[in-house]
C-alpha positions as a LaTeX table, in Angstrom:
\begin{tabular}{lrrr}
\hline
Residue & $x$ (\AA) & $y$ (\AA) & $z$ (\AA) \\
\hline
Unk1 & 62.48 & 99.67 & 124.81 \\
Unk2 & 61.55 & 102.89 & 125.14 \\
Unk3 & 63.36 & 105.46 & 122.40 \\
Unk4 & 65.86 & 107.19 & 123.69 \\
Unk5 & 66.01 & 111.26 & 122.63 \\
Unk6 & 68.03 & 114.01 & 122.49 \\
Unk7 & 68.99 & 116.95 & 120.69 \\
Unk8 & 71.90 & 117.08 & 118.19 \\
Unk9 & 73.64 & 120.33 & 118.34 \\
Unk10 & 76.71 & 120.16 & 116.34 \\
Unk11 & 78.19 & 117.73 & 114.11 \\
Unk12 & 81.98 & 117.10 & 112.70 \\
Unk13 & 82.78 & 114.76 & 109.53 \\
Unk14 & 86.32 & 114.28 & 108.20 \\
Unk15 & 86.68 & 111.43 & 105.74 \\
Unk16 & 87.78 & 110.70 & 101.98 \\
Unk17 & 86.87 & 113.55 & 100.03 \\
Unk18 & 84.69 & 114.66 & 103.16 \\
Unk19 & 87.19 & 117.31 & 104.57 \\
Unk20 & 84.29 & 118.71 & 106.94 \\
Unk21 & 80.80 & 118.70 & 108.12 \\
Unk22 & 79.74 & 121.93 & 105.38 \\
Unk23 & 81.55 & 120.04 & 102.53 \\
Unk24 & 79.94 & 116.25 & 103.28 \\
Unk25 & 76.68 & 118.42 & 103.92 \\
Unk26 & 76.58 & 119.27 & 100.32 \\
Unk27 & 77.93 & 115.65 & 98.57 \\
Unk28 & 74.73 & 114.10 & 101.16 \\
Unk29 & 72.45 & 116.42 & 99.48 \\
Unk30 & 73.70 & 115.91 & 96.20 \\
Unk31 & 74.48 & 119.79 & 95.82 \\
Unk32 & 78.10 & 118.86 & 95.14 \\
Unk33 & 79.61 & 115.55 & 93.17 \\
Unk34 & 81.60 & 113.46 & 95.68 \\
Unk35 & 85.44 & 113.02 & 94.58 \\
Unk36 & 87.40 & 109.80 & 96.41 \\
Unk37 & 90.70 & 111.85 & 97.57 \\
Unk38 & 92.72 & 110.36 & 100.16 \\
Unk39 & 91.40 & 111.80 & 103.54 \\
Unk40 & 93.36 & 114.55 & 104.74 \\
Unk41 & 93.94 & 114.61 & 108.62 \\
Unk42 & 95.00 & 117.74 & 109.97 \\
Unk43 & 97.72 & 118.53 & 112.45 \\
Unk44 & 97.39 & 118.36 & 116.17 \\
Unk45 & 97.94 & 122.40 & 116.51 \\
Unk46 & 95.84 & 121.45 & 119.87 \\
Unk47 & 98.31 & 119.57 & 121.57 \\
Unk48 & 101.83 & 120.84 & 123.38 \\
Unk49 & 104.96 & 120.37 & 120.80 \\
Unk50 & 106.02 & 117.17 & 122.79 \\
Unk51 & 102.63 & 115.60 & 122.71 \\
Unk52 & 101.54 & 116.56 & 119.01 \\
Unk53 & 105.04 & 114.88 & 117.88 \\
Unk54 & 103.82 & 111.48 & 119.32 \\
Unk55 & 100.34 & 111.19 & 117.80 \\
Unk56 & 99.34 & 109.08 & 115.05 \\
Unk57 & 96.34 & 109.35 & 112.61 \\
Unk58 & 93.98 & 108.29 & 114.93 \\
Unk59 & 94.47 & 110.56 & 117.35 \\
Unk60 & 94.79 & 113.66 & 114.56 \\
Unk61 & 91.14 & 112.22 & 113.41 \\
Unk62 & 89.37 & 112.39 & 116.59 \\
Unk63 & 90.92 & 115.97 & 117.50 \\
Unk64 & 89.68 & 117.24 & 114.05 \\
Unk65 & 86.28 & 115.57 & 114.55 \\
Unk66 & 85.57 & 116.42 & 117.83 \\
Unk67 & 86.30 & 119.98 & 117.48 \\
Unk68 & 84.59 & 120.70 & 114.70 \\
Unk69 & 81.36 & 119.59 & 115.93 \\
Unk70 & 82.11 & 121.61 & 119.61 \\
Unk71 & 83.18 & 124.60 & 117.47 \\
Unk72 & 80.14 & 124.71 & 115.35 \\
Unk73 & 77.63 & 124.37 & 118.49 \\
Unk74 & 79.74 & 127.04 & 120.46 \\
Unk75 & 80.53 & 124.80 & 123.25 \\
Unk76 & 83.48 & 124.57 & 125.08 \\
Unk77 & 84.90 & 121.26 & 125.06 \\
Unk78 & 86.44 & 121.36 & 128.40 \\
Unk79 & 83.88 & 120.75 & 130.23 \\
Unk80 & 81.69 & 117.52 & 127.74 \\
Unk81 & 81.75 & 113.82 & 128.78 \\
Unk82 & 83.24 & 111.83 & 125.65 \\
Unk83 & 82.09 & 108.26 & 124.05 \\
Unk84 & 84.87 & 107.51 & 121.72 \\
Unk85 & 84.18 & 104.34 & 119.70 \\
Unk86 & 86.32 & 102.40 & 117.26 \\
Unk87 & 86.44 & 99.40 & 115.18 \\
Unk88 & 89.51 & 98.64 & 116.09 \\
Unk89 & 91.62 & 101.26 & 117.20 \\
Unk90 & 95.19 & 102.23 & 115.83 \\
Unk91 & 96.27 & 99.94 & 113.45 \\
Unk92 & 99.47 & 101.50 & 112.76 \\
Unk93 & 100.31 & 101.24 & 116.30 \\
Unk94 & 99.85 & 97.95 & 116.39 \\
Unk95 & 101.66 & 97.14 & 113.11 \\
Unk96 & 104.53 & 98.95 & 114.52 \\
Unk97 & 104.41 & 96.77 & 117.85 \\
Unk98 & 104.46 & 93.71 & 116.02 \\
Unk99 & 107.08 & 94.40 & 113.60 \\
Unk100 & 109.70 & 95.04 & 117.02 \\
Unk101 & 108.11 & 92.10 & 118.29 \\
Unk102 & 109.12 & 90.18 & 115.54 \\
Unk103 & 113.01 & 91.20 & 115.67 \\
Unk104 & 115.80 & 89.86 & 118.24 \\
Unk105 & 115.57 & 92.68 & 120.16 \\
Unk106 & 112.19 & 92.49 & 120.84 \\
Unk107 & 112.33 & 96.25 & 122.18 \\
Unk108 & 109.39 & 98.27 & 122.31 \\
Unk109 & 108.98 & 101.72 & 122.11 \\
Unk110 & 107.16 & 103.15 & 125.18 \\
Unk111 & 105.37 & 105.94 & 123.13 \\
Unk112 & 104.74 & 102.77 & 120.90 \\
Unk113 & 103.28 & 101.25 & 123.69 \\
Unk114 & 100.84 & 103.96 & 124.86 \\
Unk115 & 99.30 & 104.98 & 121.79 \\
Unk116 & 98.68 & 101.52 & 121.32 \\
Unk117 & 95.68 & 101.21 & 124.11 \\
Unk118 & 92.07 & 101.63 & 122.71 \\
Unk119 & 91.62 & 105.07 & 125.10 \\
Unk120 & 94.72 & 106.83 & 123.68 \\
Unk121 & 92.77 & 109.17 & 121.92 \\
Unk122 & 90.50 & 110.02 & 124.74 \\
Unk123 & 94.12 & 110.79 & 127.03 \\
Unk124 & 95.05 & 112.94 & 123.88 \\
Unk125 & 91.78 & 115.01 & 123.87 \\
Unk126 & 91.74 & 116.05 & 127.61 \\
Unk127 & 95.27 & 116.97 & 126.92 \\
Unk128 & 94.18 & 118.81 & 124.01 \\
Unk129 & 90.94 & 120.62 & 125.24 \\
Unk130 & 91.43 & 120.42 & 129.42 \\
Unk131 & 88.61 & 118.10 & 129.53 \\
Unk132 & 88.23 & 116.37 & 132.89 \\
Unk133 & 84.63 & 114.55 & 132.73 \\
Unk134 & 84.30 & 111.24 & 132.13 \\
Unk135 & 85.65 & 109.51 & 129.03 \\
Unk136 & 84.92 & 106.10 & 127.91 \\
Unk137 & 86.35 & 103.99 & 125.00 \\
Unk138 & 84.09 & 101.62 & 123.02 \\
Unk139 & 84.88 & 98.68 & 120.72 \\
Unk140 & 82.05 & 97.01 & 118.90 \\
Unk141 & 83.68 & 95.69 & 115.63 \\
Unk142 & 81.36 & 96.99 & 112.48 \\
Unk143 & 78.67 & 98.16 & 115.04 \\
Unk144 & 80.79 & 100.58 & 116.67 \\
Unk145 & 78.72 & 103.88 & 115.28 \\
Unk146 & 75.78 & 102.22 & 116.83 \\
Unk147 & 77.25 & 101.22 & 119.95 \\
Unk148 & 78.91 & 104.39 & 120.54 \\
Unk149 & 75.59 & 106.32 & 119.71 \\
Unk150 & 73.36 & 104.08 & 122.26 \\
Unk151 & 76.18 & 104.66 & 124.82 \\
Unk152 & 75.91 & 108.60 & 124.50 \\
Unk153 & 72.29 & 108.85 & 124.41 \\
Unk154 & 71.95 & 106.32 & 127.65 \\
Unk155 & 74.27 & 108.99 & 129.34 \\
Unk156 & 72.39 & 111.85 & 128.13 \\
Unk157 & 69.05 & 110.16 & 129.52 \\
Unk158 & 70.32 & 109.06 & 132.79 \\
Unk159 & 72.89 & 112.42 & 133.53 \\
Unk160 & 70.56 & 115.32 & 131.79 \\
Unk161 & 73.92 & 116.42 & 130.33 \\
Unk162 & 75.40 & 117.02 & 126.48 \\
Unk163 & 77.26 & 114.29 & 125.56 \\
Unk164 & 80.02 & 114.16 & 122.53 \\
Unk165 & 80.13 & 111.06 & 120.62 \\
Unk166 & 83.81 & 111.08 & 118.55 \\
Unk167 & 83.57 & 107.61 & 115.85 \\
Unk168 & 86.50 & 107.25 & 114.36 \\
Unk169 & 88.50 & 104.21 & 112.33 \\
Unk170 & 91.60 & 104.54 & 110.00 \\
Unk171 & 93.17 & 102.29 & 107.52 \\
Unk172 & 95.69 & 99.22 & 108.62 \\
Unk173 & 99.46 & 98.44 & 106.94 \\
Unk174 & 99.76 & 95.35 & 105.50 \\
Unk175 & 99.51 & 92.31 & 106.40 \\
Unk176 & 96.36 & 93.31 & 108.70 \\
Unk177 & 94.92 & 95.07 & 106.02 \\
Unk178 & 94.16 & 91.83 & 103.71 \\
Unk179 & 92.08 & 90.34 & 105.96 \\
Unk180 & 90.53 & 94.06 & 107.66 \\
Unk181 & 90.68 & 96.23 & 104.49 \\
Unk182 & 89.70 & 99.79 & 105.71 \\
Unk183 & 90.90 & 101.65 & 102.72 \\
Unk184 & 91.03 & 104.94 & 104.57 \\
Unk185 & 90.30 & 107.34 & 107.84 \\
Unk186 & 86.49 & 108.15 & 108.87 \\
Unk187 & 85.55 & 110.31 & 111.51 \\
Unk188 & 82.29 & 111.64 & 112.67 \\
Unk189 & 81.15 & 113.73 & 115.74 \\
Unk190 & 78.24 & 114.68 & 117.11 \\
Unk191 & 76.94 & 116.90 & 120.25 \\
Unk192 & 74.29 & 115.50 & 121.99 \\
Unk193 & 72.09 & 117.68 & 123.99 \\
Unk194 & 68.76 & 117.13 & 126.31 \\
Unk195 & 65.89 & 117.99 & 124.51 \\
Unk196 & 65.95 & 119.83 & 122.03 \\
Unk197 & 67.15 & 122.71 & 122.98 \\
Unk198 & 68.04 & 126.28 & 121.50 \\
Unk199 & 70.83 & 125.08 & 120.17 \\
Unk200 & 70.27 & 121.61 & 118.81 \\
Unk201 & 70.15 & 121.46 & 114.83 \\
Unk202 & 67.69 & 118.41 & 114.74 \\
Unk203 & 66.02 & 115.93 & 117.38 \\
Unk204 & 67.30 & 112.20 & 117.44 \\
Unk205 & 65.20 & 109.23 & 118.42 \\
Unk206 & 66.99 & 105.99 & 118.83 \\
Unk207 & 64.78 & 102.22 & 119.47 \\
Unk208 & 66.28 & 98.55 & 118.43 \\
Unk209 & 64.76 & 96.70 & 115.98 \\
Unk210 & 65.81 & 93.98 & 113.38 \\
Unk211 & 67.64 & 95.02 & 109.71 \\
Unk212 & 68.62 & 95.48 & 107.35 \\
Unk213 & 69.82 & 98.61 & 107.92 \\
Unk214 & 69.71 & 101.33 & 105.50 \\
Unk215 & 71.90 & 101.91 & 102.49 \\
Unk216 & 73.20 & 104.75 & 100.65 \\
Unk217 & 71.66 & 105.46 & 97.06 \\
Unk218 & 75.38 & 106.45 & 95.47 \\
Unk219 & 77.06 & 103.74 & 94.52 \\
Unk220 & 80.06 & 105.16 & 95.29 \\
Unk221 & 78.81 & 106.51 & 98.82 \\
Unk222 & 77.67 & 103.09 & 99.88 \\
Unk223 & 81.60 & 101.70 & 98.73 \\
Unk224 & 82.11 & 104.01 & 101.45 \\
Unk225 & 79.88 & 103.06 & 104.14 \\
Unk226 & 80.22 & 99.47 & 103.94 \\
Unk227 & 84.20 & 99.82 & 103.83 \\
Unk228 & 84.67 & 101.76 & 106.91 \\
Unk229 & 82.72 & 100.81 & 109.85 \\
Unk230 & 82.15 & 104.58 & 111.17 \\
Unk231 & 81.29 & 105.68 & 108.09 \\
Unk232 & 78.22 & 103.56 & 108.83 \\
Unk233 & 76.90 & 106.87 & 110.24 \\
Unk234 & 76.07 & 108.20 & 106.31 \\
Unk235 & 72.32 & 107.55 & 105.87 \\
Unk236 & 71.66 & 109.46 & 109.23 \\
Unk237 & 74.27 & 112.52 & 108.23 \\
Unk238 & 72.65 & 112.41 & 104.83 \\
Unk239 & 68.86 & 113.25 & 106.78 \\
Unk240 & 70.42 & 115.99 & 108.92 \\
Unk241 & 72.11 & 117.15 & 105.69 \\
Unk242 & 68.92 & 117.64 & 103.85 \\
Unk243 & 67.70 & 119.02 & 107.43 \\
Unk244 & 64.68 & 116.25 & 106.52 \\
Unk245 & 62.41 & 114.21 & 108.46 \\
Unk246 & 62.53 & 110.36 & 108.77 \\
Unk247 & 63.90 & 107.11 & 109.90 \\
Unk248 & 67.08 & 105.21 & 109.07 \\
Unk249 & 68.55 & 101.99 & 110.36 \\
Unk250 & 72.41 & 101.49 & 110.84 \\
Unk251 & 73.85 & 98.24 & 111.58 \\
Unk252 & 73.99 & 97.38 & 115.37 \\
Unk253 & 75.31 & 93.64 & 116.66 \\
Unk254 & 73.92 & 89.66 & 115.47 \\
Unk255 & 71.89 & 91.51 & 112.80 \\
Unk256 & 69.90 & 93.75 & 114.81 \\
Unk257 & 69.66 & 97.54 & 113.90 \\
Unk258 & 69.39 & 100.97 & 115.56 \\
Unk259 & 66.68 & 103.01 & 114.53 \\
Unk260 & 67.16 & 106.50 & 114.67 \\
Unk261 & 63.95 & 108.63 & 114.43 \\
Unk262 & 64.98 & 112.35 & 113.20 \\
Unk263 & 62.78 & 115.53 & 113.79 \\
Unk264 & 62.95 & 118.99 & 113.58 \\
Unk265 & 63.41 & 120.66 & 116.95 \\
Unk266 & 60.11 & 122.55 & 117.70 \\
\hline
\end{tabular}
């Protein structure tokens, strides 16, 4: 296939010990030691009273995410299409669902009920920001970076239009978390522009080819990656961190790869 290009204008991270794009930037590049806290997620301060009361972690992660990386390009969210991809969505949600489902009553909350659907968070952010273009949900298991990334560049290609891609997972209750143990919440955003651009940061390529895909050199850092499938987006943050040249592979679907070609904008 041909690659796929576009400019990357902003970016948002919010993780463990990651609490934004400037701090991550600096554990990537080594600058800065990285320290396993419990990710942080921020309140909703986006969202109407009624609204911010009803959102889970999920939701808080992609609303921190998304506008950080609009905030740091100076773009208005309001008027962006949206990829949102996931793992698996809200896990809490879910949990919550089938603990009611497991009592006599069997009565389900309806806020229950629509936070549980895979696009929640996407509802939440045109609430939040007055977005009104189009805004689709993607589930591709571990390769949900990936997916969501080929998504928002085949958009950008075919529309000629910036693009934010919002990858998110957080951690599941037990039981669901013995057999999908995602120890904690990942999110990463980034603005994707035509060309280069004045405003774009860095170029992105983006071919398939086969693996293995990339790993981190920190032990600890590649704990990280491997444990949460968005944080599969690491080797590529850690190039733009270093604001370096090069090619790195992240895990796509039946052991394929992405291969993301990263250039300064000229």
């Amino acid at each position: 296939m041909s690659a796929l290009e576009a400019g990357i204008a902003g970016i948002g991270v919010l993780g463990p010990g990651l609490p934004d794009w400037p701090a991550a930037a600096r554990v990537l590049t080594e600058g800065s030691p990285w320290e396993a806290a419990p990710t942080v997620l921020p309140p909703p301060l986006c969202l109407p009273s009624a609204e911010r009361r009803r959102t889970g972690a999920v939701v808080r992660l992609t609303l921190a995410v998304g506008l950080e990386a609009t905030g740091r390009a100076g773009v208005d969210p309001a008027g962006l299409p949206t990829v949102f991809t996931s793992s698996g969505g809200d896990g809490q949600t879910c949990h919550e669902i089938c603990e009611a489902l497991a009592t006599v009553e069997r009565q389900l909350s309806p806020i229950r009920f629509h936070n549980s659907v895979h696009n929640a968070p996407a509802g939440y952010w045109g609430i939040a920001t007055g977005a009104t273009a189009a805004a689709n949900s993607l589930c591709a298991y571990d390769a949900s970076f990936a997916a969501g990334l080929l998504e928002a560049l085949c958009q950008v290609a075919v529309e000629h239009t910036p693009v934010l891609l919002i990858a998110y997972d957080a951690s599941y209750p037990e039981p669901i978390r013995s057999v999908r143990p995602i120890p904690d919440a990942f999110g990463v955003a980034l603005l994707l522009v035509p060309g280069a651009g004045t405003r774009a940061v860095a170029r992105l390529g983006l071919t398939m080819c086969d693996g293995p895909a990339d790993r981190m050199t920190n032990p600890a850092l590649e704990r990280l990656r491997s444990s949460i499938p968005a944080a599969r987006s690491l080797p590529l943050l850690a190039l733009l961190a270093r604001a370096a040249e090069g090619r790195v592979l992240i895990d796509y679907l039946g052991g394929a790869c992405i291969a993301l070609e990263v250039s300064a904008c000229r």
